[in-house]
C-alpha positions as CSV (number, residue, x, y, z in Angstrom):
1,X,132.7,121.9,103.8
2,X,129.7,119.7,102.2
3,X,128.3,121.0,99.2
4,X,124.8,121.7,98.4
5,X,124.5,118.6,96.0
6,X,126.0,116.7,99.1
7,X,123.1,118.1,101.5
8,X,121.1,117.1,98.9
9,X,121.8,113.8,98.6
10,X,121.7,113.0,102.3
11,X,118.8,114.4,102.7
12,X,117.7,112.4,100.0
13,X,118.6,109.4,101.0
14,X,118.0,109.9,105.1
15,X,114.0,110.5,104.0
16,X,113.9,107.7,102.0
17,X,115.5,105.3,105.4
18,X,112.7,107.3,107.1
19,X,110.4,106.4,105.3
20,X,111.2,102.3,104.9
21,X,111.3,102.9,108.8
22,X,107.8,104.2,108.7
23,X,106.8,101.7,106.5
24,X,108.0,98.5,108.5
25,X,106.4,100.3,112.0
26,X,102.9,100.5,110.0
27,X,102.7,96.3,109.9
28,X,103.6,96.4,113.3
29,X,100.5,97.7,115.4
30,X,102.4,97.0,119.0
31,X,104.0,100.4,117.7
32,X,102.5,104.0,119.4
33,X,101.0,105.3,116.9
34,X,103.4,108.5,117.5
35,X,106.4,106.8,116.8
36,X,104.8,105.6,113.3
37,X,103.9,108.8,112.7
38,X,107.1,110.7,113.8
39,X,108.7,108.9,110.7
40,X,106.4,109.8,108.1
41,X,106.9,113.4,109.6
42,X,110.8,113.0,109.6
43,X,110.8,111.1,105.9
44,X,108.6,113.6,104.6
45,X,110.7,116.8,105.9
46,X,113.9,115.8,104.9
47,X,112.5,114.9,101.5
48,X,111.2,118.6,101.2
49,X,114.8,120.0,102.4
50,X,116.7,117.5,99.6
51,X,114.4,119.2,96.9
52,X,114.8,122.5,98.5
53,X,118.5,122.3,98.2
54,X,118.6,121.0,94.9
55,X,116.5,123.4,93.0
56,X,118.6,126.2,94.9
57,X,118.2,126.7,98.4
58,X,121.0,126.9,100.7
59,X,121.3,124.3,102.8
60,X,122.0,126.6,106.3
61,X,118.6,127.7,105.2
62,X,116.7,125.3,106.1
63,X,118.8,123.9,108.9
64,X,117.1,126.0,111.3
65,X,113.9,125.2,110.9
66,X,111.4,122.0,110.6
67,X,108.7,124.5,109.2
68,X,109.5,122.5,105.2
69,X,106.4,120.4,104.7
70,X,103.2,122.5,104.1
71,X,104.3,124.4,100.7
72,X,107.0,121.9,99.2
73,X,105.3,118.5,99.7
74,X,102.3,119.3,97.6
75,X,104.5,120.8,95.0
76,X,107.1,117.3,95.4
77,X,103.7,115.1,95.1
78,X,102.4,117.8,91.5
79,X,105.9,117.2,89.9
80,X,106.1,113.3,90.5
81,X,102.7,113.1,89.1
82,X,103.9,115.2,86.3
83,X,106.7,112.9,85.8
84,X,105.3,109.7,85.3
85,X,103.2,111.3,82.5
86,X,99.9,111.5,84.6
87,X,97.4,114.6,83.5
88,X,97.5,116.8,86.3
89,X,93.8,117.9,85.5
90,X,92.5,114.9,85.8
91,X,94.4,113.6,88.9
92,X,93.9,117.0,90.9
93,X,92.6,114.9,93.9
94,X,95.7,114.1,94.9
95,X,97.2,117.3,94.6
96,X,94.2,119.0,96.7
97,X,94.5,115.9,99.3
98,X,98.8,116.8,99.6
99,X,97.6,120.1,100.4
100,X,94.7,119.2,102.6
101,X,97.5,116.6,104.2
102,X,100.8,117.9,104.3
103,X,99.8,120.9,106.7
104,X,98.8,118.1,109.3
105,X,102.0,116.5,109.0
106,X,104.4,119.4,109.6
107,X,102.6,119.8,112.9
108,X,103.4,116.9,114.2
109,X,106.9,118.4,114.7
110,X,106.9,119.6,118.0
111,X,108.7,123.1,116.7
112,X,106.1,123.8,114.8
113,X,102.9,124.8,116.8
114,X,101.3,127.7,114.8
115,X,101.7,129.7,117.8
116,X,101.0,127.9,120.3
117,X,97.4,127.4,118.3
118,X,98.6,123.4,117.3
119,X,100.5,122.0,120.4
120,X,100.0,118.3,119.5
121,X,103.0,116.6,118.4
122,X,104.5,113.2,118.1
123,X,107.4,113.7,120.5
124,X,106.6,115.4,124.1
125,X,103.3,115.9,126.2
126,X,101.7,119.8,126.0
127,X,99.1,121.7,127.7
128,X,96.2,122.7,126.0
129,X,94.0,125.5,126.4
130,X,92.9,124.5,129.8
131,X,96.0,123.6,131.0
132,X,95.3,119.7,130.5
133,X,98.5,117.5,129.9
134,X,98.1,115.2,127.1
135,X,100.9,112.5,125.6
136,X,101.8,111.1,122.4
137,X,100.8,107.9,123.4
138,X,97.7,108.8,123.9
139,X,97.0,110.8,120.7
140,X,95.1,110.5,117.2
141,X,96.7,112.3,114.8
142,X,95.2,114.2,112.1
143,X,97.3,112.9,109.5
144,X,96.7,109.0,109.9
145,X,93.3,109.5,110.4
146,X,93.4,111.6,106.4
147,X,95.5,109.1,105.3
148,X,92.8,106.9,105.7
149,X,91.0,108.4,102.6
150,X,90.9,106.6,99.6
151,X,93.3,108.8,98.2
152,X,96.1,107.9,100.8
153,X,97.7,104.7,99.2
154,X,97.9,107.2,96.3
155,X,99.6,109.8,98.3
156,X,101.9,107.2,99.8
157,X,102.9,105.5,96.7
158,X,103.7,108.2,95.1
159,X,105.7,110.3,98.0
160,X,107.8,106.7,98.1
161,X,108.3,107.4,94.2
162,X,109.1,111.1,95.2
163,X,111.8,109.8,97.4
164,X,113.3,107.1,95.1
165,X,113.6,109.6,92.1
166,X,115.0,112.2,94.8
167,X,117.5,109.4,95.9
168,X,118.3,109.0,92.5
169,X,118.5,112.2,90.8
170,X,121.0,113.5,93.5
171,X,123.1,110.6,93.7
């Protein structure tokens, strides 16, 4: 049986191949722009579960559900901040816009739908309201449109920081 530091660590390191994945579909604008974001939604969950686990959390915990983005990520994105040295007060932007943010992207899971309030998602076509069909393909997502606020290059850099240090803290 894998231990926890093992979960960890390929969780770790699986967010952070997510995320270069993400990264290289971004220059590529033939890509649906559900695909991109399905990785940044994949990168950025698993990175939330490798903290998870290593600060404590086992990892059958949080093997049942994709519901790990909202409250970890801003936290993730507060501590990297706090580890390069940065003064939290006065970079407190970026905290607010991970919490403004990281919501979004958790719903782009297609398990996680605030009951049945959110159906949009980055993998299958839903029904709305009105019993309209609508695809992926044919989406805008909240998330890339927020990450088009100055402060997402901030955001990404440092969540690519967040998963280097997680890739290397657990090795």
């Amino acid at each position: 049986m894998a231990s926890p530091s093992e979960w960890a660590r390929g969780y770790a390191r699986q967010a952070q191949a997510d995320f270069l994945m993400w990264q290289a579909l971004e220059e590529d604008r033939d890509v649906q722009l559900c695909h991109r974001m399905m990785f940044l939604q994949m990168a950025c969950e698993k990175l939330c579960k490798a903290r998870l686990i290593h600060q404590g959390t086992l990892p059958s915990n949080v093997q049942t559900s994709h519901g790990y983005i909202a409250k970890p990520l801003p936290l993730i994105i507060r501590a990297q901040l706090e580890f390069m040295g940065w003064d939290l007060r006065a970079r407190d932007d970026l905290y607010h816009f991970a919490r403004r943010l990281s919501p979004e992207i958790e719903l782009m899971n297609p398990s996680v739908d605030r009951n049945g309030q959110r159906p949009d998602n980055c993998e299958y076509p839903w029904e709305d309201a009105v019993s309209k069909l609508h695809s992926p393909l044919d989406w805008s997502f909240n998330p890339a449109r927020i990450l088009r606020n100055p402060l997402g290059p901030s955001f990404i850099k440092l969540l690519r920081l967040a998963m280097d240090r997680a890739v290397e803290e657990m090795r």
